[in-house]
C-alpha positions as CSV (number, residue, x, y, z in Angstrom):
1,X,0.0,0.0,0.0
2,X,1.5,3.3,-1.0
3,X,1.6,5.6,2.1
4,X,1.5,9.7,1.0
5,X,3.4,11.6,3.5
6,X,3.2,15.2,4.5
7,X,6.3,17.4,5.6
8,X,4.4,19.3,7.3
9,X,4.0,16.9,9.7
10,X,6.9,16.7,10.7
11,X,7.5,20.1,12.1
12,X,8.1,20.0,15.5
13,X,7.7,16.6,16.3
14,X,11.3,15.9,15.0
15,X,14.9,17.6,15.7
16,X,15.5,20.6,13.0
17,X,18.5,18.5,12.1
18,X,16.1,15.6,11.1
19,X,13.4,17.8,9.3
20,X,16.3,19.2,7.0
21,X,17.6,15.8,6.6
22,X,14.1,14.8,5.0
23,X,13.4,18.3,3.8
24,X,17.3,17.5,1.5
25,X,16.0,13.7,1.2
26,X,13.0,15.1,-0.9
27,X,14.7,18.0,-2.6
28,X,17.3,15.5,-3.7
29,X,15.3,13.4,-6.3
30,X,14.3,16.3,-8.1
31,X,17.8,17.9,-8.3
32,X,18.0,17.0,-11.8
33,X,15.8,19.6,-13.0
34,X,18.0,22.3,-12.5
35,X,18.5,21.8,-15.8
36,X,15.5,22.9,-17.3
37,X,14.6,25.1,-13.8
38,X,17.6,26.7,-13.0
39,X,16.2,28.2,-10.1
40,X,14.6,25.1,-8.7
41,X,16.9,24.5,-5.7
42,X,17.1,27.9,-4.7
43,X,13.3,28.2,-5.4
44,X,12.8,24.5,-2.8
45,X,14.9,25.8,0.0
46,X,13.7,29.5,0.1
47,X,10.3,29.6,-1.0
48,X,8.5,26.2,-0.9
49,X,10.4,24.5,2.0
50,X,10.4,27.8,4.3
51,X,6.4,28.4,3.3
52,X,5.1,25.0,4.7
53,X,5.1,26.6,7.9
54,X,2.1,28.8,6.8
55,X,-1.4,27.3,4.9
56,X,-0.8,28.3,1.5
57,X,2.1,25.2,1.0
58,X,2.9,21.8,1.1
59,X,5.1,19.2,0.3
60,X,4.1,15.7,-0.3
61,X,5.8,12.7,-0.7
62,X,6.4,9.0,-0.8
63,X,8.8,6.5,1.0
64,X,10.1,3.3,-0.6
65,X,8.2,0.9,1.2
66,X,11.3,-1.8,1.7
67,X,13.8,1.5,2.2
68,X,12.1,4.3,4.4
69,X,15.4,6.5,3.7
70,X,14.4,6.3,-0.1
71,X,12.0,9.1,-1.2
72,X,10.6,8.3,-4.4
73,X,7.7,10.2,-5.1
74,X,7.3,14.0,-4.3
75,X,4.9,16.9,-5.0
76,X,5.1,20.8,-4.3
77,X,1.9,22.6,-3.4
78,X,1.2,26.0,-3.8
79,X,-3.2,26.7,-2.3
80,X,-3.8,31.1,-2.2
81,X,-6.3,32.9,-3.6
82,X,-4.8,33.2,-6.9
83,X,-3.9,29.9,-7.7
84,X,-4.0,26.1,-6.4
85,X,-1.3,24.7,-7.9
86,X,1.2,21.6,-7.9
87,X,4.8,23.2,-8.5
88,X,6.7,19.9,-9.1
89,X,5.6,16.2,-9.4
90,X,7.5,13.3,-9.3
91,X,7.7,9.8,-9.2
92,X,11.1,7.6,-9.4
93,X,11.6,6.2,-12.8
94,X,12.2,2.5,-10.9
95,X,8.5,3.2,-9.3
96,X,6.3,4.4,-12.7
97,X,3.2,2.3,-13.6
98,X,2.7,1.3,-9.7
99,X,0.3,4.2,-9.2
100,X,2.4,6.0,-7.3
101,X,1.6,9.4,-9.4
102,X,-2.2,8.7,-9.4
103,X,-2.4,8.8,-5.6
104,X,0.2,11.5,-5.0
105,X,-2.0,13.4,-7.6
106,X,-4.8,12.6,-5.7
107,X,-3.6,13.7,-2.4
108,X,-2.7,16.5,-3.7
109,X,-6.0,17.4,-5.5
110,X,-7.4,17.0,-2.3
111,X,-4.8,19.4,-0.5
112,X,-5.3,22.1,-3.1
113,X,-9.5,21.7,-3.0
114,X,-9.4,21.1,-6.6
115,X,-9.9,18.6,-9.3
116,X,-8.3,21.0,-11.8
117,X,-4.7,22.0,-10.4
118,X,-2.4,24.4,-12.0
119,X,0.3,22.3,-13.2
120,X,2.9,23.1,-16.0
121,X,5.3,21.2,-17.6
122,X,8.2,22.1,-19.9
123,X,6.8,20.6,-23.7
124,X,9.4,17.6,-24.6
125,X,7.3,16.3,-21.0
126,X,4.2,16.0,-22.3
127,X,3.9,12.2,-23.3
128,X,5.3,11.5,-20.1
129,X,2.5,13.4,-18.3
130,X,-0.8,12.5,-21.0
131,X,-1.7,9.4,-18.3
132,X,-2.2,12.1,-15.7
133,X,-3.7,14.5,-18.1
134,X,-6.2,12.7,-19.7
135,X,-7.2,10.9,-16.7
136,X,-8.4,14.0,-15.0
137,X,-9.3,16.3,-18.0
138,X,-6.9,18.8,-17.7
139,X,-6.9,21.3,-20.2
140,X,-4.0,22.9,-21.9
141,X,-4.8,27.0,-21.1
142,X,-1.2,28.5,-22.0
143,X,1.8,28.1,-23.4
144,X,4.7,30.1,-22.4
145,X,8.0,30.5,-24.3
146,X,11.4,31.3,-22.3
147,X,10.1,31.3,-19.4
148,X,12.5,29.2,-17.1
149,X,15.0,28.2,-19.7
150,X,15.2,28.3,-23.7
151,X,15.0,24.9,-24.5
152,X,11.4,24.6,-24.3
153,X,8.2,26.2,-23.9
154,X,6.3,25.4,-20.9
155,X,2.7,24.1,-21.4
156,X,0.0,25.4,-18.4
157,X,-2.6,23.0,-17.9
158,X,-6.3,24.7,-15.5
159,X,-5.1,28.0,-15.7
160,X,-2.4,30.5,-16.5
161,X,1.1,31.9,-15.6
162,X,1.1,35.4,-17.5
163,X,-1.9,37.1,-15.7
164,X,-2.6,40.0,-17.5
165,X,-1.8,38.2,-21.3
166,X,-4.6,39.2,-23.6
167,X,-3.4,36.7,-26.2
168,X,-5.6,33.2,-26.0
169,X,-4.6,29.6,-26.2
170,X,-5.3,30.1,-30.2
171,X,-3.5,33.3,-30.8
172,X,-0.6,31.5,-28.8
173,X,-0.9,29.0,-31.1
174,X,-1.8,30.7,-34.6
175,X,1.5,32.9,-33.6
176,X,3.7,29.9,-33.6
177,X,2.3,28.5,-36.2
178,X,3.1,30.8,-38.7
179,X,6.6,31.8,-37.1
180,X,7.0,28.2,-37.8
181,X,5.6,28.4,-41.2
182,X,8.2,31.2,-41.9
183,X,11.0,29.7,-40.6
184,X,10.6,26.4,-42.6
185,X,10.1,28.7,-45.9
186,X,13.6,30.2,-44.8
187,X,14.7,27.1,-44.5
188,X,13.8,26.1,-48.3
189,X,14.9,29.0,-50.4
């Protein structure tokens, strides 16, 4: 049975030493992602990890059930006014297909007090995440170019990032379209 964990709580019912110990435990199978999110550690330890103190976040997260100093599913949670979103999902490669990411998902739906979570992920991830996606009905809303790296453009599923753009989904999309267009007739001549 998969057990879904919350770090917060853990504070104050274990030595500080022991909730940073987790706290790094957790941080540490996402620390690849610093590749696409350069900011991402920086971003755990000073805004999501010092936050779960308050309501508005969380961090959830999964032991192995045969190694309880193995993390291998975690989830960021942002819950405020503006937005109820998951910040980072993730589930060991060695643990996909177990369901781990449906009831961490869950779990987190349930935290954030909605079925349709801000979540957004950087483009070459989407087959990866379609399970998830089509599963719950999560609609692509945005799609936002250079925005934590220029490798990709990040897709935003239940809601949006730029809060004032006045270009929709389609403009978004006719735009790079015919940018596309143009570049492949540069590409001809």
């Amino acid at each position: 049975m998969i057990k879904i964990e919350s770090l917060k709580d853990y504070l104050g019912t274990i030595t500080n030493e022991e909730f940073i110990n987790l706290a790094t435990k957790i941080y540490m199978i996402t620390d690849f992602i610093c590749e696409d999110y350069p900011k991402h550690k920086e971003w755990y330890f000073t805004k999501q990890l010092s936050a779960i103190v308050g309501e508005e976040r969380n961090i959830l997260f999964v032991r192995d059930p045969d190694n309880q100093d193995e993390i291998i599913s975690m989830a960021c949670l942002k819950r405020d006014e503006e937005e109820q979103k998951i910040c980072t999902l993730y589930v060991s490669d060695k643990c996909r297909g177990l369901g781990i990411g449906t009831s961490i998902v869950e779990d987190s739906m349930k935290w954030l007090g909605t079925t349709k979570p801000l979540i957004t992920l950087a483009d070459y991830k989407l087959e990866m995440f379609k399970p998830i996606i089509n599963k719950y009905g999560w609609e692509l809303t945005e799609i936002v170019s250079e925005l934590y790296n220029d490798r990709s453009q990040e897709l935003c599923f239940n809601g949006t990032l730029i809060k004032n753009s006045e270009d929709t989904l389609e403009q978004q999309l006719h735009r790079r379209l015919v940018k596309a267009l143009e570049y492949r007739k540069n590409q001809i001549k």
